[in-house]
N, C-alpha and C positions, 0 to 999 in steps of 0.2 A: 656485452653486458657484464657490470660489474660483479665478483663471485658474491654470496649472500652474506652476511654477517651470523657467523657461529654464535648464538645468544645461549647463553643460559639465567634459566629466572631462577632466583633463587628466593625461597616463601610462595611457590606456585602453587600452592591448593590455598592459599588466602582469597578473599575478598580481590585483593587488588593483583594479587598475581598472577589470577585467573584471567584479568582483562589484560591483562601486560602478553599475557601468551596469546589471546582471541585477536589481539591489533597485531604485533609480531606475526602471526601465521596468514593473516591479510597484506601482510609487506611483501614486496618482492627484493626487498632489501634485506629482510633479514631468512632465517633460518633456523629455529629452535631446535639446539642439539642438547638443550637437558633442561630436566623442570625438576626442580630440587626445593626438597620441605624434609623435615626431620622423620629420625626414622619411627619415632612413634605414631604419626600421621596416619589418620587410619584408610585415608585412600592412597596408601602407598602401593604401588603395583595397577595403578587405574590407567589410564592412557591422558595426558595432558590434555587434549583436546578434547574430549570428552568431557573431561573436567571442567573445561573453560565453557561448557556449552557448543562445541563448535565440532566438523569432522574429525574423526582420528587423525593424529598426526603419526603416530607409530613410535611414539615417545612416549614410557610409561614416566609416574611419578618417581624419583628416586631420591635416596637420603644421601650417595655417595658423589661425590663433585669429576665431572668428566676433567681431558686433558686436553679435548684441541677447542677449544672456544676463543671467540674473538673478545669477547663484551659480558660482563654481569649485570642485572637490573635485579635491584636488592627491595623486595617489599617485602618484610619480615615482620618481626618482633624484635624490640634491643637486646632481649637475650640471648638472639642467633647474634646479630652484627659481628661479635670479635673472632667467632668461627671463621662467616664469612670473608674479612678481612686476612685473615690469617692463610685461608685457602688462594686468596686472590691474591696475594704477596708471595706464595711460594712459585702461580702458575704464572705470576705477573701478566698477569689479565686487569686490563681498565673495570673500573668498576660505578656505576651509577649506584646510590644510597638514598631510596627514599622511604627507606622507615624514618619512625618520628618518636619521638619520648627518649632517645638516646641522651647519655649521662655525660657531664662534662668529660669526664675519663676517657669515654668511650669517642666524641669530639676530638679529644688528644689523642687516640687510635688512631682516627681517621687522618690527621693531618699531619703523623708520622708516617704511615706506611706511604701517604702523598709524596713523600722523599723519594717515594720507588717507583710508584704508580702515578697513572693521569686517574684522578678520582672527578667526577662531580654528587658534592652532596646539597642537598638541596631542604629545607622541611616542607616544601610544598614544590610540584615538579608540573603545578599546573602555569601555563602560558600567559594565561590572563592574571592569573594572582601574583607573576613577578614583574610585569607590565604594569599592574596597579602601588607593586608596591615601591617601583621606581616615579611616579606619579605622588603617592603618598610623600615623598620626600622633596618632589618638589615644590609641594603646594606648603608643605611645612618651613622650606626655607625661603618660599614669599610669606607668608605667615608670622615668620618668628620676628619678634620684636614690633609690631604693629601696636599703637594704641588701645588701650584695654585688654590685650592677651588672648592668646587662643587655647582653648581648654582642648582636647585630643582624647577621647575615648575610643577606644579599639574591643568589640562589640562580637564573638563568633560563635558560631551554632553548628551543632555536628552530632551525628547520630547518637543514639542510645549506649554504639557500644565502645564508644571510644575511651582508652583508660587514662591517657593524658590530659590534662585543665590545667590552665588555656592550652590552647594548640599551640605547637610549635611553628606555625605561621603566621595566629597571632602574636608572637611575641619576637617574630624574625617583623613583621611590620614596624612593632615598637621599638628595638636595637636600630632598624633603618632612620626611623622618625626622628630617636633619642640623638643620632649623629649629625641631625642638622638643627636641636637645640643646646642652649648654654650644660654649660657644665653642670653637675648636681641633679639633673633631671629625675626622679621618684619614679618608680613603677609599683602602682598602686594594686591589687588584684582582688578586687571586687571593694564594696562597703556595707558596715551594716554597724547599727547603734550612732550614737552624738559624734559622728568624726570631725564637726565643725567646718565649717568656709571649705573650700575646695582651694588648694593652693593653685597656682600658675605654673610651676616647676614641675608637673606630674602627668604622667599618661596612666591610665586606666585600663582595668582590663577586665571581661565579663563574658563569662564561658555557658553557652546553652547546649544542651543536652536534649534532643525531640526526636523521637520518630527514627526513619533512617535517613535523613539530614544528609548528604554526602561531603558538605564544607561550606560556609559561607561567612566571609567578613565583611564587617561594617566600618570603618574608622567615619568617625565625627571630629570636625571641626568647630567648636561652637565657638563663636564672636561674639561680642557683645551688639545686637538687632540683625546677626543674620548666621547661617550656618553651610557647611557644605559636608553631605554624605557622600563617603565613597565607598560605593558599595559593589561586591564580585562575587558572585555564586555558581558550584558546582549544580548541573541537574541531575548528572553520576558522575561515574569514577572513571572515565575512557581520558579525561580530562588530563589526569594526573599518571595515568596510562602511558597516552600521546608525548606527552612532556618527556617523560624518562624515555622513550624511544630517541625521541627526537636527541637529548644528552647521549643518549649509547653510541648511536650514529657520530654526533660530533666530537666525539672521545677519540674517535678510529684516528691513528695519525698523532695524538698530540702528546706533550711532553708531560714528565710528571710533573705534579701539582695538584692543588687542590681547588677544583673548578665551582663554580655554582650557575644558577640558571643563568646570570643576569651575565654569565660568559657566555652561554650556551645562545642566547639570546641576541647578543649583542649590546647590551646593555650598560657594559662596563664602561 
């Protein structure tokens, strides 16, 4: 049997890093050797398992970063990320990134310290959304250039408490989309007053806010007499969970760089 993979989650009293540790401790691949969230966190000193909903693991919550780990799975906030990077560059530990709203800067963090490190970052680490959105590109480059044009709206809905609009997933579809239209292509985000004719040169983009929504995109194809929706929905968050496991795992072993699913996937 292969030894377990030394994980540390790092943003484990989150939403999503609670379920990153609950799938982790159902693995017989991995091993949860620290669940790390800042030190004002107020379940700091709770048991991560616990936390997660699931038996004690004998791991409480900690603010301080261990030394023997194999692997990071980063679902934070962007104002942890340069911490985290920083830590993972001195322990040179591979590191999985799937927080979202990170800043261009912080982008250029990640793909300098990738000189040192195997990173995969990803803004969506769900399996089916980077399956669609290699799909999305291909339907756009049988598409492009057809009589009468294809109009491209990109359409996403996400809980109440999400602080980023549009997601970073919908707009990693639109950069994929944009790469297999002409040059000059617009990125349009949202409309509202006399904005006149809809150009041909432009993808669209329209950000819903309901309920606790866990993720879900729309891209629209309209033609002129006919259309095609491609549509991919979270029903939770185990989704985007499984994904980054599954990046952690394929990290083990590889050289530096800077990875995304559609390696992780095969995709590329």
């Amino acid at each position: 049997m292969n030894t377990p993979i030394q994980l540390a989650v790092h943003g484990a009293a989150g939403r999503m890093g609670r379920r990153v540790v609950a799938l982790a401790a159902a693995d017989p691949d991995f091993q949860i050797a620290a669940a790390i969230d800042h030190a004002d966190n107020p379940h700091q000193g709770e048991d991560a398992g616990s936390l997660a909903g699931i038996n004690p693991l004998n791991q409480t919550l900690v603010s301080q970063w261990p030394t023997a780990i194999d692997a990071v799975v980063d679902f934070s906030l962007p104002q942890a990320i340069d911490d985290c990077i920083a830590k993972c560059l001195f322990a040179k530990v591979p590191l999985v990134v799937a927080t979202t709203g990170l800043s261009d800067s912080q982008k250029s963090s990640l793909a300098k310290a990738a000189e040192s490190l195997p990173i995969v970052w990803a803004p969506s680490m769900s399996m089916a959304v980077n399956l669609s959105m290699k799909v999305a590109q291909q339907i756009t480059e049988k598409m492009a250039g057809i009589a009468g044009g294809v109009d491209i709206e990109i359409i996403e809905r996400h809980h109440r408490y999400k602080a980023d609009a549009p997601s970073g997933t919908a707009l990693k579809f639109g950069e994929l989309i944009a790469e297999k239209l002409a040059d000059g292509t617009k990125h349009v985000h949202g409309r509202e007053g006399h904005t006149g004719e809809r150009t041909q040169n432009e993808i669209g983009y329209h950000a819903v806010r309901v309920g606790d929504n866990p993720g879900e995109h729309t891209i629209v194809f309209g033609m002129l007499g006919e259309k095609i929706e491609l549509n991919v929905a979270a029903s939770n968050r185990d989704c985007y969970a499984s994904g980054a496991l599954a990046a952690a795992k394929w990290l083990q072993g590889k050289g530096n760089g800077l990875y995304n699913m559609f390696d992780v996937l095969g995709l590329s």
